[in-house]
SEKOLVEX-620234 format. One line per 2 residues: number of its first residue (from 1); their letters; for each residue x, y, z of C-alpha. Coordinates in Angstrom, 1 decimal, decimal comma, padded with zeros to 4 digits. Layout:
BEGIN
NUM> a> X/Y/Z  ...
//
This chain:
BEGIN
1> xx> -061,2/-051,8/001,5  -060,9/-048,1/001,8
3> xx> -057,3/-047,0/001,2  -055,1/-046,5/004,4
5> xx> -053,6/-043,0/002,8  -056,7/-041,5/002,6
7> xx> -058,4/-042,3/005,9  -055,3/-039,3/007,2
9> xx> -056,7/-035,8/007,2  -054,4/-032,5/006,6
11> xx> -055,7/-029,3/006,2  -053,5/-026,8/004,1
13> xx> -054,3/-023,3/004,9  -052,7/-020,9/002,3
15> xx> -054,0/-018,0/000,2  -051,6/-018,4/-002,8
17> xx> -053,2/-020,7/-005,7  -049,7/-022,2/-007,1
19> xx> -049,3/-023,3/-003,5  -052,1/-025,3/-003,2
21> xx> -052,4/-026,7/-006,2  -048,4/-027,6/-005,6
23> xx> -049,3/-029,3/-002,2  -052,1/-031,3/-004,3
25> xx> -050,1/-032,7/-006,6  -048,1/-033,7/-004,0
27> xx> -049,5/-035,4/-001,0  -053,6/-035,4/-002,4
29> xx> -053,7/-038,8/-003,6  -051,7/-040,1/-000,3
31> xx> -054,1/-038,4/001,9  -057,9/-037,2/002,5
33> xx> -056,6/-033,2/001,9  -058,6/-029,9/002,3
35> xx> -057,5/-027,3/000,8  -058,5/-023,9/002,3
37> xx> -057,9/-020,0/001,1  -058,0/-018,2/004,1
39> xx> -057,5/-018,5/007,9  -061,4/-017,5/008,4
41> xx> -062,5/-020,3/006,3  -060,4/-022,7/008,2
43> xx> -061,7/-021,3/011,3  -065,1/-022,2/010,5
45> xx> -064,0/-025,8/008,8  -061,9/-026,4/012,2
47> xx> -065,0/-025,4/014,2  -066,3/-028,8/012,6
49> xx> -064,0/-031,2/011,3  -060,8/-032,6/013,0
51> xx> -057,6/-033,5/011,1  -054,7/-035,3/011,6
53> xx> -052,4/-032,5/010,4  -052,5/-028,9/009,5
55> xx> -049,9/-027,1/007,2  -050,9/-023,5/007,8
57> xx> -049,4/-020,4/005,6  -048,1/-017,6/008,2
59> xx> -049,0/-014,8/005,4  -052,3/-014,9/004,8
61> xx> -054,7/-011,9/003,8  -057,9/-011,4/005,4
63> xx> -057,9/-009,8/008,7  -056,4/-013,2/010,4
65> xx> -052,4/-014,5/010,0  -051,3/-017,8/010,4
67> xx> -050,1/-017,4/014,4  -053,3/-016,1/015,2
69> xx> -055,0/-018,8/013,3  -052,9/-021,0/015,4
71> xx> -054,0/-019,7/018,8  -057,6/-019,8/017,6
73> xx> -057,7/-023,1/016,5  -055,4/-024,2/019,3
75> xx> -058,8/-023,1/022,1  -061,0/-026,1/019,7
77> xx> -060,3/-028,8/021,6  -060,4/-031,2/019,0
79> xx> -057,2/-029,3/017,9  -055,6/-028,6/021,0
81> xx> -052,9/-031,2/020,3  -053,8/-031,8/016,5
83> xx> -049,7/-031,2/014,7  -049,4/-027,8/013,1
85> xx> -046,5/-026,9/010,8  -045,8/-023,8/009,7
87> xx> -045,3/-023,3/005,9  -043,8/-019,3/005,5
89> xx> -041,1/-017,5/003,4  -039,8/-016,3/006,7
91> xx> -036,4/-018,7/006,4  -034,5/-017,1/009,2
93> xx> -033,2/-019,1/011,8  -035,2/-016,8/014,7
95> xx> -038,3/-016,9/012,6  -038,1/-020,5/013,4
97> xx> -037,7/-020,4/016,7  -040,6/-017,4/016,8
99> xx> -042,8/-019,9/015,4  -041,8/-022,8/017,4
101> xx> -042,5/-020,4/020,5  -046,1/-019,5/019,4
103> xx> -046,9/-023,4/019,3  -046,3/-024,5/015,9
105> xx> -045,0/-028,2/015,8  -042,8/-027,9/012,8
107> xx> -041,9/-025,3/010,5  -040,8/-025,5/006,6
109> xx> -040,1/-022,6/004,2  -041,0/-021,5/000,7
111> xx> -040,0/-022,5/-001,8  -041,0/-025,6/-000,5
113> xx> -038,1/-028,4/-000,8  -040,2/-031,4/-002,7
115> xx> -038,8/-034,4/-001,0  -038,5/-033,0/002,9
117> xx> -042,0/-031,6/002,5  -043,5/-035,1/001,5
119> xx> -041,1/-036,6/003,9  -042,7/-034,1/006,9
121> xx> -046,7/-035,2/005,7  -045,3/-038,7/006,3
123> xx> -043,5/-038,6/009,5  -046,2/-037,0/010,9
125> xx> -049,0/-039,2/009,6  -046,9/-042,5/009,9
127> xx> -046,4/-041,5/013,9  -050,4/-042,0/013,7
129> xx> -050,0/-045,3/012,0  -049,9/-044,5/008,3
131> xx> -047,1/-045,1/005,6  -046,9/-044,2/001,8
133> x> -043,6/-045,5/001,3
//
């Protein structure tokens, strides 16, 4: 029987290395994760695969950012309601609420609080029926 954690699909979009390999140390044996470097390569794996959650950097280089990723990927219908959080170094309160505006679901900043981060994968995979806990 094929484990119930890994059957969930996130897609973590963020150009920093530490950051990846940080989220897949975390949540990768809980869940079926992608790991992606760049908002064009996500466009093109979004073009194709659906997910049950993205965690998209707002800095990314490469000529696309994360809210325009977002409004791109937001036009695929397969991902027209699919949960996005926002993972940024922009803490401010009215960054948040800039984020939240453009269509991002949730939002958590860097450096990335260990527990609430694993506790936000959760929350919104177990909504869809999955729990690691």
């Amino acid at each position: 029987m094929e484990n119930q954690y890994n059957q969930k699909r996130i897609l973590y979009v963020d150009d920093d290395p530490q950051s990846r390999m940080l989220v897949k140390h975390l949540i990768g044996k809980f869940y079926n994760l992608t790991l992606c470097s760049s908002a064009e390569k996500a466009l093109e794996i979004l073009q194709k695969e659906t997910f049950d959650l993205i965690l998209l950097d707002i800095r990314l280089e490469g000529e696309m950012n994360g809210i325009e990723l977002l409004a791109k990927l937001r036009n695929i219908p397969r991902h027209a309601y699919t949960p996005v959080v926002a993972i940024t170094a922009y803490a401010f309160e009215e960054d948040k609420k800039q984020l939240l505006s453009a269509g991002f679901t949730d939002y958590i900043s860097k450096p990335i609080n260990l527990n609430h981060f694993k506790e936000l994968a959760r929350a919104y995979t177990e909504a869809q029926g999955v729990s690691f806990y």
